[in-house]
N, C-alpha and C positions, 0 to 999 in steps of 0.2 A: 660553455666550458668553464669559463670565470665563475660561474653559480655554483658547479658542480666542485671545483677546487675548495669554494667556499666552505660546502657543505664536508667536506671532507676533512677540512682542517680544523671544523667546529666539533666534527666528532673525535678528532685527535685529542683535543682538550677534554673534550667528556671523560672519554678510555682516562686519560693518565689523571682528572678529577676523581673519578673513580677508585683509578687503583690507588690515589694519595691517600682517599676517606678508608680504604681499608687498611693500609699502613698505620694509620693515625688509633685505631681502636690496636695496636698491639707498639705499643711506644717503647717498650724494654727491646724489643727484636729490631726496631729500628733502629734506636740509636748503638745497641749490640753490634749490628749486622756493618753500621755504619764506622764504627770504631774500627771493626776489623778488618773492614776493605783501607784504612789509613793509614793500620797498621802493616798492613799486606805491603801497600806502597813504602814503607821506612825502609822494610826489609830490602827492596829493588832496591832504595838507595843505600842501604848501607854495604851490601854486597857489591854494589858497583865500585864502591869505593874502595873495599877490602880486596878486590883482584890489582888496585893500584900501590898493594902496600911495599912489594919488594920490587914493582916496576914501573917505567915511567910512561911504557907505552905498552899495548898489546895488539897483533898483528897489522902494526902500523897505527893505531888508532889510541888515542890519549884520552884522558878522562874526562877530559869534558864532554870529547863524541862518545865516548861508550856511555857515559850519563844521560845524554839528547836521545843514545838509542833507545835504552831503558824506561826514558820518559815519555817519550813516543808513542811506545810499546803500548805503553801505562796508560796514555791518552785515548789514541784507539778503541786501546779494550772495552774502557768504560763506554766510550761514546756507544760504541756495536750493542753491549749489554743494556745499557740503560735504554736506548729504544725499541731494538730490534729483538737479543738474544731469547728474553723472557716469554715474549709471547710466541717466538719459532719453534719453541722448545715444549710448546704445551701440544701440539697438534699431537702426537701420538695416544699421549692421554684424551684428548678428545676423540680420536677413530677409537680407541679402547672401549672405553664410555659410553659413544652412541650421541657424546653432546656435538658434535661435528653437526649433527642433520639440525639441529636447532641456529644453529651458524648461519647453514647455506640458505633457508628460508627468510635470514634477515636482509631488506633496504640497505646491503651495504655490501662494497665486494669483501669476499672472506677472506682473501689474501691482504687484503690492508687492514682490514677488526684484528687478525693473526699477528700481526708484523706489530703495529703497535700498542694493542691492548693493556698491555702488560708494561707501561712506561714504569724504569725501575727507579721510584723515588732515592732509593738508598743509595745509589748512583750520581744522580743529581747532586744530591747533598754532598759530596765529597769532589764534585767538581773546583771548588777554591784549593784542595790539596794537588789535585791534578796538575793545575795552573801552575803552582808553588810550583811545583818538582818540576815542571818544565822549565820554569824562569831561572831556578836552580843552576840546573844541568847546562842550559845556554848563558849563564855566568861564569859558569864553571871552562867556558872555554875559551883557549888563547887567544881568541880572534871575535868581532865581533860582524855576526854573519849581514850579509847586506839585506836590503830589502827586499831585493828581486829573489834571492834566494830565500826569504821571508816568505814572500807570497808563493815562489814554485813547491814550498813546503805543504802549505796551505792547500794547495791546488793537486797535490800527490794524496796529503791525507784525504781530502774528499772521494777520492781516487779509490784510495786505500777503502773505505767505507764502503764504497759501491762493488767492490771485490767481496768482501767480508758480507755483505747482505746476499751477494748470489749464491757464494760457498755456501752459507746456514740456512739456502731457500732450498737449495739443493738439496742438506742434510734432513730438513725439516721435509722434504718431498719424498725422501725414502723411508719415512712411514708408513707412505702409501704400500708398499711395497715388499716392506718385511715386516715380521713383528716386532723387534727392537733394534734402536737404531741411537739408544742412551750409549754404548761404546763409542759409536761415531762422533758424538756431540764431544766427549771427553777426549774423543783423540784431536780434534781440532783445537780445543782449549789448549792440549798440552803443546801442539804446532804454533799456537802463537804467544805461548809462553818461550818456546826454546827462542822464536826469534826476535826477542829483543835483543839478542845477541849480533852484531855484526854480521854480514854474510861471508867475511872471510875470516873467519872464524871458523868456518863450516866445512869439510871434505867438498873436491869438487864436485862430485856427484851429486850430494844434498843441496849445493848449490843450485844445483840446474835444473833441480826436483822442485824445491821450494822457490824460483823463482818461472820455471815456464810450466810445471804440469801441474802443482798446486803452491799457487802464486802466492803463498805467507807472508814471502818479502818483498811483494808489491805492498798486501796490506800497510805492513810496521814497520820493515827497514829504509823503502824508497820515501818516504818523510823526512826520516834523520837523514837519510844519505844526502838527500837534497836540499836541507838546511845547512849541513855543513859543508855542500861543495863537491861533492861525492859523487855523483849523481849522473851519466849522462843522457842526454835527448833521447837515446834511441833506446833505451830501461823505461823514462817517462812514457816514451810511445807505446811501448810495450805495457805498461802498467793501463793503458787508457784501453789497449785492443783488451786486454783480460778481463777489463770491467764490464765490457759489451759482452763478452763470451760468454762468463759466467752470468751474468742477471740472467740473459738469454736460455743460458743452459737450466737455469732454477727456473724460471718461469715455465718452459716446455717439459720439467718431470713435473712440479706443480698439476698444469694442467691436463697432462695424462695421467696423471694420480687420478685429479677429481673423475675422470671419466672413469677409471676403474674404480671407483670410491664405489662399496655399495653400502648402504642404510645399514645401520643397528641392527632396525626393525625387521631388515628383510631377509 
């Protein structure tokens, strides 16, 4: 088992060696692409700060938490994108294509070539901005949050990750299944854009929506909520049963995709 991890995490490095060398032959589009995700994040902060301008709090929440939300938000996404989103998001074009069958005949499972292939350097790069704007946002608040609630943060956004990989294993599985399934991809993007916003912010209905039937704010709010104190036990528990659900639920359309998967060729 210990061999086979090995071998596995030797090819993680290949994949994202790979996709660095082909980054690196188009340099204007990186450092472009890389500008604009920085700038992308200014806008989170400076918007966060412009809903504080004629108030001191908004639905109970101050600026520093609505900043920690935002940057949160901000942290997640990249992490999800840079390892995961890129290569989830190719499989349709590959059953399109017919390059799928060249996959499945590879020494490797295709659910992990899929998932990380596509390591998104331009992501990586803009990891020191990430940092900033969080260390920002957790400045930025009145209190300075303890350690325990440090690490239960820590311990929700991993959380948060394994939710966010079920959901986009899931999307990325209904390829099998329709012919386009790019709307889906954009409607999820725009669900975890709206919630870097607070959840009581939200109607309670959308509440209840995005925290038990599709769990947005497990992913991005139950971090911030949990940094700043927000948070209780029984939402973390909750956040741990959704992570099992979901992987589970992507893994079982995954693998009945493959069985209805048929060849290009045939």
């Amino acid at each position: 088992m210990a061999d086979n991890l090995a071998r596995y995490i030797r090819i993680f490095f290949l994949a994202a060696r790979m996709q660095a060398l082909r980054l690196l032959t188009k340099r204007f589009a990186l450092v472009a692409y890389g500008a604009g995700k920085l700038l992308r994040m200014g806008f989170f902060l400076v918007f966060g700060l412009a809903l504080f301008k004629n108030s001191s709090s908004i639905a109970g929440f101050s600026r520093g938490e609505l900043l920690v939300c935002y940057a949160m938000m901000n942290a997640v996404d990249v992490v999800t994108q840079m390892i995961f989103l890129r290569g989830l998001t190719q499989l349709q074009m590959l059953i399109k294509k017919g390059t799928l069958d060249q996959l499945l005949v590879k020494p490797v499972s295709p659910l992990f070539w899929l998932s990380v292939s596509l390591f998104d350097w331009i992501d990586f790069i803009t990891l020191p901005g990430v940092i900033a704007y969080l260390w920002y946002a957790v400045r930025a608040l009145e209190y300075a949050p303890s350690v325990a609630n440090i690490l239960f943060a820590c311990g929700l956004g991993v959380v948060g990750i394994a939710i966010a990989y079920g959901i986009m294993l899931s999307i990325a599985a209904v390829s099998f299944y329709v012919e386009d399934a790019e709307n889906v991809w954009w409607l999820y993007r725009d669900f975890i854009y709206s919630s870097r916003n607070p959840p009581a912010l939200f109607p309670r209905g959308v509440q209840q929506v995005f925290t038990f039937v599709i769990p947005i704010f497990a992913i991005v709010s139950f971090p911030a909520l949990g940094l700043v104190g927000r948070l209780s036990g029984w939402f973390a528990l909750w956040a741990c049963v959704a992570a099992v659900l979901f992987v589970t639920l992507g893994l079982a359309l995954w693998r009945r995709g493959l069985r209805m998967y048929s060849s290009a060729s045939s």
